[in-house]
C-alpha positions in Angstrom: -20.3 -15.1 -8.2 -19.7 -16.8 -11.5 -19.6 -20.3 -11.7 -16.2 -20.6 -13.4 -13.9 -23.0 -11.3 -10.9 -20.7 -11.3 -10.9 -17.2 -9.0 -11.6 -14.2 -10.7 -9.0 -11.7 -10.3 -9.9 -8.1 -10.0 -7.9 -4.9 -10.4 -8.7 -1.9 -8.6 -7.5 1.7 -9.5 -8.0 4.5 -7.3 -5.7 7.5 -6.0 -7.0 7.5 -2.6 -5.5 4.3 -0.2 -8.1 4.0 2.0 -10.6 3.5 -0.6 -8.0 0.7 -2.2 -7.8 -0.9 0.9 -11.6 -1.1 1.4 -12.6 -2.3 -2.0 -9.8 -4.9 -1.5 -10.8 -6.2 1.7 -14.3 -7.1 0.5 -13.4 -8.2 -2.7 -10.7 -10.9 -0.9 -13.2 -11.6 1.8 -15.6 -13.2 -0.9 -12.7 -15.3 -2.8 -11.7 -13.1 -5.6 -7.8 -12.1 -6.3 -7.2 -8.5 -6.1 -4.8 -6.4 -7.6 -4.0 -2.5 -6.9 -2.8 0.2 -8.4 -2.9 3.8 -7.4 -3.3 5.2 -10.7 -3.7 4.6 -15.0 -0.2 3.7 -15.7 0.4 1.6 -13.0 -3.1 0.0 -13.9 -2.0 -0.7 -17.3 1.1 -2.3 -16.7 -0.9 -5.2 -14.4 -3.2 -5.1 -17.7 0.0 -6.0 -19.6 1.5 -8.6 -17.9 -1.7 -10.1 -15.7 -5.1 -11.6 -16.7 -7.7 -9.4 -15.4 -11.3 -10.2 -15.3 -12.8 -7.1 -14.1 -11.3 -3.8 -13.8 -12.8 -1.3 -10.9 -11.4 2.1 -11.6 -12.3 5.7 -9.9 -13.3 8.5 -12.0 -11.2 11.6 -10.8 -8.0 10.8 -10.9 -4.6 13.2 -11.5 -3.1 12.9 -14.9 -4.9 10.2 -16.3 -8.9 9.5 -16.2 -10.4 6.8 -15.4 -12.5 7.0 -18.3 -9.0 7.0 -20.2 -8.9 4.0 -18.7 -11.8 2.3 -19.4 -11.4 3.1 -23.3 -8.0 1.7 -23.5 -9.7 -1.6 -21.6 -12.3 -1.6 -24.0 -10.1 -1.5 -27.2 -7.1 -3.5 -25.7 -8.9 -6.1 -24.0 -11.6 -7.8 -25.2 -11.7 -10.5 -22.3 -12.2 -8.0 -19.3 -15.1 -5.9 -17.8 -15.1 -2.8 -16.6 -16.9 -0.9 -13.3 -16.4 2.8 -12.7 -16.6 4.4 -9.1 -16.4 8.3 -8.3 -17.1 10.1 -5.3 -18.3 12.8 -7.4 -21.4 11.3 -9.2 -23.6 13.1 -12.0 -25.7 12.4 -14.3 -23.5 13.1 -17.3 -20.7 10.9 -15.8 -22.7 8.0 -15.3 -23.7 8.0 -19.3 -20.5 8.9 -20.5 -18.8 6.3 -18.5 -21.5 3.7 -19.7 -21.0 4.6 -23.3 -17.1 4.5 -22.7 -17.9 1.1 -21.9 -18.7 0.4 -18.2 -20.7 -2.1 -17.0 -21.2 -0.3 -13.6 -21.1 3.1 -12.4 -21.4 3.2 -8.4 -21.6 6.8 -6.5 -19.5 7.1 -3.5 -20.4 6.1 -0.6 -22.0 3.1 -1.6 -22.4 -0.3 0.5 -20.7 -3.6 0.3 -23.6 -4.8 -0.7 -23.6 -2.3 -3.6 -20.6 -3.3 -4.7 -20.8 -7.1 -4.5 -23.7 -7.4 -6.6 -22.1 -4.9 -9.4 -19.1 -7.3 -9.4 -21.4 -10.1 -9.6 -23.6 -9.1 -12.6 -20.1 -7.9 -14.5 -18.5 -11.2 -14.4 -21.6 -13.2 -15.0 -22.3 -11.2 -18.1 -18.4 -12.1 -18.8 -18.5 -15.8 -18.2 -22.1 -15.8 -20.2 -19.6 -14.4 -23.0 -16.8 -16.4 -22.4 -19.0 -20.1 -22.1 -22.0 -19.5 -23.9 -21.4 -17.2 -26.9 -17.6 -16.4 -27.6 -16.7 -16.2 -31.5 -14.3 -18.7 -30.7 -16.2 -21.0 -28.7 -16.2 -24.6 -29.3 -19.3 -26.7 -29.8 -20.0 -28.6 -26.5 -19.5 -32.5 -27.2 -22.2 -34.1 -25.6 -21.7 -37.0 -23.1 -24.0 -39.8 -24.8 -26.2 -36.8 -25.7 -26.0 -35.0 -22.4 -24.5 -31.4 -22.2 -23.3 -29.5 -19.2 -20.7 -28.4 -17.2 -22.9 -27.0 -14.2 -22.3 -29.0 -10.6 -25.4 -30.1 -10.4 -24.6 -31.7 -14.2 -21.8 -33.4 -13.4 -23.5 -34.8 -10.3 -25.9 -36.8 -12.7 -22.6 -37.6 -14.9 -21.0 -39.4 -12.0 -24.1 -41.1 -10.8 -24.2 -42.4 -14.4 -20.9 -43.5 -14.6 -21.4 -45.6 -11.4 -24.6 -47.0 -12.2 -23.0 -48.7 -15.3 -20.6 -50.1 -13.4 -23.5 -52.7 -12.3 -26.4 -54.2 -13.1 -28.4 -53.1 -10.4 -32.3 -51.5 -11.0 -31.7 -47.9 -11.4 -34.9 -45.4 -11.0 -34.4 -41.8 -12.4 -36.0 -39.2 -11.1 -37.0 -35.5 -12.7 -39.6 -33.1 -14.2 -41.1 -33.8 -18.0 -38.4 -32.6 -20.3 -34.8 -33.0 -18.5 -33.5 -35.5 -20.5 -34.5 -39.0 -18.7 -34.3 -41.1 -21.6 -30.8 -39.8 -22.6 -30.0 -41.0 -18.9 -31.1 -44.4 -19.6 -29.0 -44.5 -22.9 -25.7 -43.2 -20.9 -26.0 -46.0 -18.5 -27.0 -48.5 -21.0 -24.3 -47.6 -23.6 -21.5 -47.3 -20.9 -22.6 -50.7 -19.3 -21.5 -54.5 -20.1 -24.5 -54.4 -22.0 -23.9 -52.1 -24.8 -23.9 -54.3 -27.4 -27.0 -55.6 -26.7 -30.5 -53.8 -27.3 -31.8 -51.1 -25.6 -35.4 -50.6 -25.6 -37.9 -47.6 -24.5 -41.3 -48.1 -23.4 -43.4 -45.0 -22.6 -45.8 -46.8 -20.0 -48.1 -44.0 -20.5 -48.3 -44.3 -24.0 -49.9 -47.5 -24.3 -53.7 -48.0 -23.2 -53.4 -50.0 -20.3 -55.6 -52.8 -22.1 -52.7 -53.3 -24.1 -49.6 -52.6 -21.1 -49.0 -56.3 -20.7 -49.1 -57.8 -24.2 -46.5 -55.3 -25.1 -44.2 -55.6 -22.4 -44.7 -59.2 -22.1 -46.2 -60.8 -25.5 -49.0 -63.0 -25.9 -49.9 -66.1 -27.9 -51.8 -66.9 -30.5 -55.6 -66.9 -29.7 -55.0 -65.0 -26.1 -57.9 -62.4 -27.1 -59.6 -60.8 -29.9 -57.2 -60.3 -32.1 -54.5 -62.1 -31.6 -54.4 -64.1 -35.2 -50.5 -64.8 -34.3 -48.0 -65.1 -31.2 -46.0 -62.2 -30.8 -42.7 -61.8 -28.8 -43.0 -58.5 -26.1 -40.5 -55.6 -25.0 -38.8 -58.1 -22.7 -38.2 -60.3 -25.3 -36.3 -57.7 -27.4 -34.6 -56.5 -24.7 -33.1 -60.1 -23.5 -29.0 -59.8 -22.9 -29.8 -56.0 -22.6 -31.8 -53.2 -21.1 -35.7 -52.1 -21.1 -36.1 -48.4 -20.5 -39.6 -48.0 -18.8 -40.4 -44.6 -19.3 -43.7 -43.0 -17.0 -43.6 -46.3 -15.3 -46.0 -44.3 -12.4 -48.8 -44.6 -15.1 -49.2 -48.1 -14.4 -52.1 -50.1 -13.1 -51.5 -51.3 -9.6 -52.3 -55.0 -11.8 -49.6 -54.1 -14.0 -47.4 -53.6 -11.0 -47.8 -56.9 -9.4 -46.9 -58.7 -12.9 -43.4 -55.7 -13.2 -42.9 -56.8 -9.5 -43.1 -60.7 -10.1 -40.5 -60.3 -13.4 -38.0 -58.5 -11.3 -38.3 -60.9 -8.3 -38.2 -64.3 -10.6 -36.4 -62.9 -13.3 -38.9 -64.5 -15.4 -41.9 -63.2 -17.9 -45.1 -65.2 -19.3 -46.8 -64.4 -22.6 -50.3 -63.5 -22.6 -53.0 -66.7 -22.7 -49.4 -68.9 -22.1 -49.1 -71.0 -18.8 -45.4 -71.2 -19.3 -42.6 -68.5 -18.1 -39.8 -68.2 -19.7 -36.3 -66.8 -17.9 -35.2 -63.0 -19.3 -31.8 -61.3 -18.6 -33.2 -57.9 -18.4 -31.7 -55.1 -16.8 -34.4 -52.8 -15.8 -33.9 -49.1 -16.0 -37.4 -46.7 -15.0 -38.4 -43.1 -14.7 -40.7 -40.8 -13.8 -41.8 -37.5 -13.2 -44.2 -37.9 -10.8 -43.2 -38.1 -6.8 -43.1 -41.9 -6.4 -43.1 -41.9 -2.5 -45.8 -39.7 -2.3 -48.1 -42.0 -4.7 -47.0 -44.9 -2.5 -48.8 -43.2 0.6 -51.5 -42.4 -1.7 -51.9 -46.4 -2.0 -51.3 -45.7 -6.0 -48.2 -47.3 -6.3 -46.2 -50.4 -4.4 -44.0 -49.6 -1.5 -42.6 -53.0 -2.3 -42.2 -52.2 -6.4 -41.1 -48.8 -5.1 -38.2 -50.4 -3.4 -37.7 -53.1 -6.0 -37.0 -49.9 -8.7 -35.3 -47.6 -6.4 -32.1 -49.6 -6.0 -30.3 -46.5 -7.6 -31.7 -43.4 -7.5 -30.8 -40.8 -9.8 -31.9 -36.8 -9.8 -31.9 -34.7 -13.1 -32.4 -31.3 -11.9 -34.7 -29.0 -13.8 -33.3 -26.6 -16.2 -33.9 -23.6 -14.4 -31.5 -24.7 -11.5 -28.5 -25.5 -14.2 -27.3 -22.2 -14.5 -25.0 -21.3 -17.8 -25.7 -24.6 -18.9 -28.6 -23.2 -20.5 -26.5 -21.2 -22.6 -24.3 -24.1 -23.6 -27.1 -25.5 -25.0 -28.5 -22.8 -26.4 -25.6 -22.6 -28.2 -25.7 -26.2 -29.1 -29.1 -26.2 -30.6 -28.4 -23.3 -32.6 -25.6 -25.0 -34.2 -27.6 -27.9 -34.6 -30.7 -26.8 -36.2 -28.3 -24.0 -38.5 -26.5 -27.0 -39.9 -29.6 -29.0 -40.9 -31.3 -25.9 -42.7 -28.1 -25.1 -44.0 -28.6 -21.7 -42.8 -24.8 -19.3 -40.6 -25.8 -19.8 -37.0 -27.3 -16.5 -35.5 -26.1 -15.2 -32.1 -28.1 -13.8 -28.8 -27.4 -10.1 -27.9 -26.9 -9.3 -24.4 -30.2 -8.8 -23.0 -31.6 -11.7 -24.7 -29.1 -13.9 -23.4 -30.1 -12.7 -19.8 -33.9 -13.6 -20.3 -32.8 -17.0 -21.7 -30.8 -17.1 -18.6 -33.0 -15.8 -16.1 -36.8 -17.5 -17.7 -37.6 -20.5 -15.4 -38.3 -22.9 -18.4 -41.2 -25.5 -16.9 -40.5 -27.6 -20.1 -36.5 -27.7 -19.3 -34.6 -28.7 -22.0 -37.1 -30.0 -24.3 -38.5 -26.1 -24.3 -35.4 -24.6 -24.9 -35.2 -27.3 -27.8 -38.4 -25.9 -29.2 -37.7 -22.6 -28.9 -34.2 -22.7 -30.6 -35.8 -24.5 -33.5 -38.7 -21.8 -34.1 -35.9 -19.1 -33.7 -33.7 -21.0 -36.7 -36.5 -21.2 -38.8 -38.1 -18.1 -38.0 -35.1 -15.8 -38.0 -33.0 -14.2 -41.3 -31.0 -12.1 -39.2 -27.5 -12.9 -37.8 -29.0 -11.2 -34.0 -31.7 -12.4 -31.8 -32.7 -9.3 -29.9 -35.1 -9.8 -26.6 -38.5 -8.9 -28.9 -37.9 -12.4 -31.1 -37.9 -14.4 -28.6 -41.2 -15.4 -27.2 -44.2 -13.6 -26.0 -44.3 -15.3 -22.8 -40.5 -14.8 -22.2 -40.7 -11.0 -22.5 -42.0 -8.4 -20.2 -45.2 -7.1 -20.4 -46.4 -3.7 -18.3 -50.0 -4.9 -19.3 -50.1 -8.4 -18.1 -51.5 -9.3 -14.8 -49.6 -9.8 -11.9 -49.8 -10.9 -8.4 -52.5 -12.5 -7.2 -55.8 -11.3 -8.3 -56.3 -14.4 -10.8 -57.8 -17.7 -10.9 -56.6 -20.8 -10.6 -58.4 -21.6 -14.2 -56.9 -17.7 -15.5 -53.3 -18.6 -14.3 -53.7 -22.5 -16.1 -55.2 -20.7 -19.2 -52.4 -18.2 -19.9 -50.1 -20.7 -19.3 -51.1 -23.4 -21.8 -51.6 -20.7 -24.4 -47.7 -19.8 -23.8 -46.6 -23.2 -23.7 -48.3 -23.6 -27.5 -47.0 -20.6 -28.5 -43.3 -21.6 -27.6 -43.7 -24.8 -29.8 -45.7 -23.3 -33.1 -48.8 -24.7 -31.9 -47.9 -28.7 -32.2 -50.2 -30.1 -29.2 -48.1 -33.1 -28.7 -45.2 -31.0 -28.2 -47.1 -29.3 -25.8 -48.6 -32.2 -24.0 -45.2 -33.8 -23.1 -43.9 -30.4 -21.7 -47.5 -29.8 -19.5 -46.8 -33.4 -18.5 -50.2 -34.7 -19.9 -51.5 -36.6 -22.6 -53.2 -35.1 -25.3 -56.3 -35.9 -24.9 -56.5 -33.8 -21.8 -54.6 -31.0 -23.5 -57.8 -31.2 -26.0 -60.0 -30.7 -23.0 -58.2 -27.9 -20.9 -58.1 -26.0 -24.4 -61.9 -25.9 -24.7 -62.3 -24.8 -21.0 -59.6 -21.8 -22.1 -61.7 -21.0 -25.6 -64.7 -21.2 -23.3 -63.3 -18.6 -20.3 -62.5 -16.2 -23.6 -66.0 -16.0 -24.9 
């Protein structure tokens, strides 16, 4: 079923009473409101005065046809699918009902099985209209840059909204590219602390020679270098909130030092013997599985702990449902407006793969692949062949399990730098590794091809 939060109603249209009363049993056994008529102009007067999402109409029926029908749904209402049934299927029926404009033909008998997952793919391809790519479709406003309307969304959106409400260590969870960072900001920017700074770190950007001077400064004279004191991340954050970003990718040294500043509240320069008190809120993240890493003995249960006051979950793309069309929609609009260029739109079957491709990079990927698309694309329709190789089908490309470990890694990195016009640190933060081992794993792959 769709995900919309009201019930679908359903009209169904067929001469024969047993086969209304059937259809009508399974269709209110699973939630949906049902509606019957016996024939055409019965049908069209519930059309008139009720909101149907999906009519289910026979074939053969006296008087009026069901493919009459289906033509005056198709050019009287725009908001409403259509499925055609007929206990006397052909060839030629099914086509001509499909180009009348059903989005099902089902022979008779067929099972309830059948029939549930026609209804299913006819209203998803409706609410896919509807939510992601109706003319009249509003731009989604983003929540502090966050956009959704999926459950699993709005789970995040209340675990935000609570998390503001204190000061407590929050620790959020979730694969490379789902939008941690724009978690942190929510919470900040909806706290007490809003007016004060809010600064990333990306602990996995800075060489870990380096970690503890940047996060806690050092004075003058504390190594080679160091012509000048300099004030660290926690000092800029004072009165306000650090994000630290990849916070697994510190030293277990590092560790000990993070644990002591959230225990004492207190943070000492580098080469200083004095500490000095911080009001730091301390938001972290990661993308690797923390508890896991503790049993490994490569992180602290007891800094574990310490961050996981709060624990919150961004789910990966691919489990978001139509969000990913509300964003897709969102990014289009986006990148049109800064190029200046009419916002294109997805046809049908394009708008399925987008919906139905597992995205490892979540919404950072669909980022990228929006932007090439804008800047790529002159036409006002984005068919299934422009969108990227490793989103379409190939007969030709291997399947199953008859490749390597090192084939399998290959073809994927390849794709993944296709999907983002070749820019490695694009590709890097999606694989969730830096780009010096990107470097490396591409010279195995050019190796492997010669």
């Amino acid at each position: 079923m769709s995900s919309s939060p009201e019930r679908e109603s359903i009209l169904v249209v067929d001469d024969s009473p047993s086969m209304l009363e059937v259809v009508r049993r399974n269709l209110t056994g699973e939630g949906y409101q049902v509606f019957t008529s016996a024939g055409v102009a019965e049908a069209i007067e519930v059309l008139e005065g009720t909101h149907v999402d999906l009519v289910i109409t026979d074939l053969k029926m006296p008087k009026i046809s069901g493919l009459d029908l289906v033509r005056h749904v198709r050019e009287n209402f725009k908001d409403t699918e259509v499925i055609m049934i007929t206990g006397y299927p052909s060839i030629e029926g099914a086509v001509e009902a499909v180009k009348t404009g059903a989005e099902e033909y089902l022979a008779v008998p067929f099972t309830d099985e059948e029939l549930m997952s026609a209804v299913r793919r006819a209203l998803d391809k409706l609410h896919r209209r509807r939510h992601g790519w109706a003319p009249s479709a509003k731009r989604p406003s983003p929540a502090h840059g966050l956009i959704g309307e999926s459950e699993a969304v709005r789970k995040v959106f209340r675990a935000i909204t609570k998390a503001a409400s204190t000061s407590a260590t929050v620790l959020i969870a979730g694969e490379s590219g789902t939008g941690k960072e724009l978690v942190a900001r929510a919470i900040h920017y909806s706290s007490a602390r809003s007016s004060a700074p809010f600064v990333p770190v990306n602990c996995g950007g800075i060489p870990e020679g380096l970690l503890e001077s940047e996060l806690f400064g050092h004075v003058k004279g504390a190594f080679t270098g160091a012509t000048e004191s300099r004030a660290g991340f926690f000092h800029a954050a004072d009165n306000g909130t650090i994000f630290l970003d990849e916070v697994s990718e510190m030293s277990l040294s590092m560790q000990v030092k993070l644990l002591r500043v959230l225990e004492d509240k207190e943070i000492c320069m580098v080469g200083s013997n004095r500490t000095r008190k911080v009001d730091v809120r301390i938001l972290a993240a990661t993308n690797k599985d923390l508890p896991t890493l503790v049993k490994k003995g490569i992180f602290r249960e007891d800094l574990f702990y310490r961050l996981n006051v709060i624990m919150i979950s961004i789910p990966p793309l691919r489990e978001r449902g139509d969000d990913i069309l509300l964003l897709s929609r969102h990014f289009v609009t986006k990148f049109a407006e800064e190029l200046g260029k009419p916002p294109f739109r997805f046809s049908d079957d394009a708008l399925q793969v987008l919906r139905s491709y597992d995205w490892p990079g979540n919404v950072r990927e669909l980022e990228n692949v929006i932007q090439r698309l804008v800047v790529m694309t002159d036409g006002d329709l984005i068919e299934v062949p422009d969108l990227p190789t490793l989103m379409r089908f190939s007969a030709l490309r291997k399947t199953g399990f008859t490749r390597t470990l090192a084939e399998v890694e290959g073809e994927y990195i390849r794709n993944v730098l296709a999907s983002v016009g070749g820019n490695k640190t694009r590709a890097a933060e999606i694989l969730g590794i830096d780009r010096k081992t990107l470097r490396e794993k591409l010279k195995n792959v050019e190796k492997s091809l010669t």
